[in-house]
N, C-alpha and C positions, 0 to 999 in steps of 0.2 A: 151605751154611747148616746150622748144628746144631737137631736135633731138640729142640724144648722141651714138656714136660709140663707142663702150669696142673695142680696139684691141688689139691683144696678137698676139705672135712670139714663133713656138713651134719650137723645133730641137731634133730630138732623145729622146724624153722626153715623149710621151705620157700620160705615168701613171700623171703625172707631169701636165700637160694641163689638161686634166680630172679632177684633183684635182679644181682646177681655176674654168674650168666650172659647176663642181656641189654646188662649192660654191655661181658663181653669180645664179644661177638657185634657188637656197635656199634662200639666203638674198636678191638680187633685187625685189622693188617692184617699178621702176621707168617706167611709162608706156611709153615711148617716147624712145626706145633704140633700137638698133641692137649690136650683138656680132662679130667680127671677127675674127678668124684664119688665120692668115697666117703660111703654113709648107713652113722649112728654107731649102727646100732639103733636110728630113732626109732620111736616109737609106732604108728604109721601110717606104714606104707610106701611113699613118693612115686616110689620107679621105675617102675611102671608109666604113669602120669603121664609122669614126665620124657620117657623114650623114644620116646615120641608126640612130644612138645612139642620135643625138643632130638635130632631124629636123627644127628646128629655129633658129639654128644660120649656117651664114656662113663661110664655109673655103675654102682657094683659097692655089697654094701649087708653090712654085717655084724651078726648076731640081737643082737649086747653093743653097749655103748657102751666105744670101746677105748681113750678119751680123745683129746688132741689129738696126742701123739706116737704111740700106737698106727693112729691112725685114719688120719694121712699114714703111716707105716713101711709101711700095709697096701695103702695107694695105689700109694706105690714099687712095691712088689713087683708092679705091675700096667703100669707105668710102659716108656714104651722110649725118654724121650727121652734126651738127652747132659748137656741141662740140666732142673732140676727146680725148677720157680716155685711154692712152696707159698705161697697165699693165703686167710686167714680169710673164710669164706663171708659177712661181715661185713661186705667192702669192696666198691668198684667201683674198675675199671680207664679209664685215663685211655690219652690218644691215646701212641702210642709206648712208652706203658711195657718190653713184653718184647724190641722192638727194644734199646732204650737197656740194658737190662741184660745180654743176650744179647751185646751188643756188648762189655762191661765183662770178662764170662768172658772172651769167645774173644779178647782185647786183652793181657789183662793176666792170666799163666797163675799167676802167686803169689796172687791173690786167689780162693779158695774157696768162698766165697759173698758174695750182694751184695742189699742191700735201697735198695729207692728212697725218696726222699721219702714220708712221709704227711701227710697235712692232714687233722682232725676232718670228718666229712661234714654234720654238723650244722651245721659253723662253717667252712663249706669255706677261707676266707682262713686258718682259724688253723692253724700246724704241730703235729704231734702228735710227728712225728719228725722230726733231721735228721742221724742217726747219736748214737751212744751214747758218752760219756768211758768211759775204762776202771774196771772195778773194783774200789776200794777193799774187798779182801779181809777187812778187820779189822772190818769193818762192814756188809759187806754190802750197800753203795751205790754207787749211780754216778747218770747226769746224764743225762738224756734231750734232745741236742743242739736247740735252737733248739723247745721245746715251748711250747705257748701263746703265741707269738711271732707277730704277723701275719706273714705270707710278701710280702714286697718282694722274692724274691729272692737274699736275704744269705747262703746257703748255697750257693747254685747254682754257683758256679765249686768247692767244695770236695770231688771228688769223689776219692776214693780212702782207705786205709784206714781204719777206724771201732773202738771198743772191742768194739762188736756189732752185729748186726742188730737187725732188728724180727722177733717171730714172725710178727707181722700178711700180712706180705710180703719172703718171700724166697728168690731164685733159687739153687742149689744146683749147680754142677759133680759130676757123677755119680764123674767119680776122687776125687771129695774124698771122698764114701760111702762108695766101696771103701775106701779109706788110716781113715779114722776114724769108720765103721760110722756108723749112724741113729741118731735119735734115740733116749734112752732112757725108756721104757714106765712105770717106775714115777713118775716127776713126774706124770702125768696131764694134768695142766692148772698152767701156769704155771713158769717157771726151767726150763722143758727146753729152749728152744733156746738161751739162754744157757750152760747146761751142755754144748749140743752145738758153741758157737762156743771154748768152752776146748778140746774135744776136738781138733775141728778146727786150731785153733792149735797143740797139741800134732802134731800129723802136718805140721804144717809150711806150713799155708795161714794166709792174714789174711781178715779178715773185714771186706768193703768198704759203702762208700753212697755210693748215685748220684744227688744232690738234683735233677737234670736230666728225672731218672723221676719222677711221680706216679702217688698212688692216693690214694682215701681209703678209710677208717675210719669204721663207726659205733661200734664199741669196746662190749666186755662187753655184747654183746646176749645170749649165749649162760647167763652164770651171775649176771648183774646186777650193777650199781656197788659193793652193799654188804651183796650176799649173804653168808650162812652158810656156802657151801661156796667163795665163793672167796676166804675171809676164811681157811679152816681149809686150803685148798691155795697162798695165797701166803705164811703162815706157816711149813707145813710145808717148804715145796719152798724156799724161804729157807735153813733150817738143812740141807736136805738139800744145797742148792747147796755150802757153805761144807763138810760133811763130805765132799765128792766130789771138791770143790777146791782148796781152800786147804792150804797148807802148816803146820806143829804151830803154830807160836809163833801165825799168825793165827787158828786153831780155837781156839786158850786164850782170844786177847782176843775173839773177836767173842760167844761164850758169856758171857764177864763183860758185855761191852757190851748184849746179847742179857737178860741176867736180871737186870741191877744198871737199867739206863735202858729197855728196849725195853718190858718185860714191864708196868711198874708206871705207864708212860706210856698204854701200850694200855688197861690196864686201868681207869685213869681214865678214858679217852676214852668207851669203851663204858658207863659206869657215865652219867657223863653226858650219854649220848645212850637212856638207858634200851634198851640193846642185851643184854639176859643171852644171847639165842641165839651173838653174836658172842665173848662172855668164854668160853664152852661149845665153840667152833670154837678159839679159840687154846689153851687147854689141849690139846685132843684133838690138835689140832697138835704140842705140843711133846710129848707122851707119846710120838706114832708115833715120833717119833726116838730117844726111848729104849728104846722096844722092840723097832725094827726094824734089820736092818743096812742100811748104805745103796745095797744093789743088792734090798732086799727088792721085792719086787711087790705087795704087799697096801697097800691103798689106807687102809685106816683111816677108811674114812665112809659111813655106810649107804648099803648098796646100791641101796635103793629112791629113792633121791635123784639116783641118775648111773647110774640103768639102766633 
């Protein structure tokens, strides 16, 4: 039986984390596993806490906030299993989850990482995921398979390769790591594990979903539905996706697509939704990209706001 590592990334969420861990605590019945915490620099430091309360699993804690790929990269590194389940501190685990995916790895050696079903946990009938269409590069879009769809089911026999995972939840083959490195650090929050499933595809894996697996999602509890900073890091990390990836002729059109429709759409929207903080996030967005190269690290949004 291969070694599996659950790791999760807490930040100011406590109650939130706790929720995750009494859920795998409840439905794991995988005997081959360790859990990790990693805390993102919150405010108040909950391990001493945990350790009491959760004597079998580990938490390691870092003074910054390293964001969402720093905070798992920093996990890895602490990590010994074969397989590596990164899960948003955000969700709960359902019966079989790490089974059923565990199985997907060691079954089927072309596939490199695999993400299960998600269902909204608010709206536990409704899908959130059911794998991803591939990405239309010249735009910057793609289809988040069978979402807001009540679940009858209709995904369930569909299990093998997908355009992406979900960051929300997904299991990771440790040779994939080795062959196409970790995540990358400067996304921070949001289009980094997207940019890490082109990578990975690039080294020669696919990127699977296993509608058979459940979790759910309470989704954006960490930076809100229609905050300022994830309004100015899904803008950002948007154009940075498309300079990381795309090939010349789609970087020309998705920039025209991008400042001819994208820009003056948005900017209506916010104007009337009386949002100026939001038209303030997209600008600042689309500057980083002009000013930075795109392996820069410098995050482009006060510090005091994500540390």
């Amino acid at each position: 039986m291969k070694k599996v590592s659950v790791i999760t990334v807490n930040f100011n969420q406590p109650s939130v984390t706790e929720a995750l861990l009494d859920s795998i605590i409840r439905y794991n019945h995988y005997q081959n596993m360790e859990v990790i915490v990693a805390d993102n620099g919150s405010q108040i430091n909950p391990l001493p806490l945990w350790i009491n309360k959760y004597p079998n699993i580990r938490f390691i804690r870092s003074e910054v906030n390293l964001g969402f790929a720093g905070g798992n990269n920093f996990a890895v590194r602490q990590a010994d299993g074969d397989y590596l389940f990164f899960v948003n501190n955000d969700t709960e685990f359902r019966e079989g989850l790490v089974e059923k995916l565990a199985k997907i790895l060691e079954e089927h050696p072309e596939a490199g990482m695999v993400s299960p079903k998600i269902r909204f946990y608010h709206e536990p009938r409704i899908i959130q995921y059911a794998g991803f269409t591939p990405m239309n590069f010249y735009t910057c879009r793609n289809r988040c398979i069978g979402e807001y769809e009540e679940d009858k089911g209709q995904y369930d026999h569909s299990t093998g390769p997908t355009g992406f995972i979900h960051g929300a939840a997904m299991m990771v083959r440790r040779e994939t790591i080795r062959k196409a490195g970790l995540m990358a650090e400067n996304f921070f929050l949001y289009y980094e594990e997207m940019d890490w499933c082109e990578r990975i595809r690039r080294a020669g894996f696919q990127s699977w979903v296993e509608p058979q697996a459940l979790i759910y999602h309470k989704e954006s509890v960490s930076v809100g539905k229609r905050s300022p900073l994830k309004e100015y890091f899904m803008n950002r990390n948007r154009i940075l996706f498309i300079r990381r990836n795309a090939s010349l002729p789609a970087k020309i059109f998705f920039f025209l697509h991008f400042f001819i429709l994208v820009i003056p759409r948005n900017l209506l929207k916010y104007a009337d939704e009386n949002r100026t903080d939001l038209i303030s996030s997209l600008f600042k967005a689309i500057w980083w990209n002009f000013t930075h190269k795109k392996d820069s690290d410098e995050l482009g949004y006060p510090i005091n706001i994500i540390r």
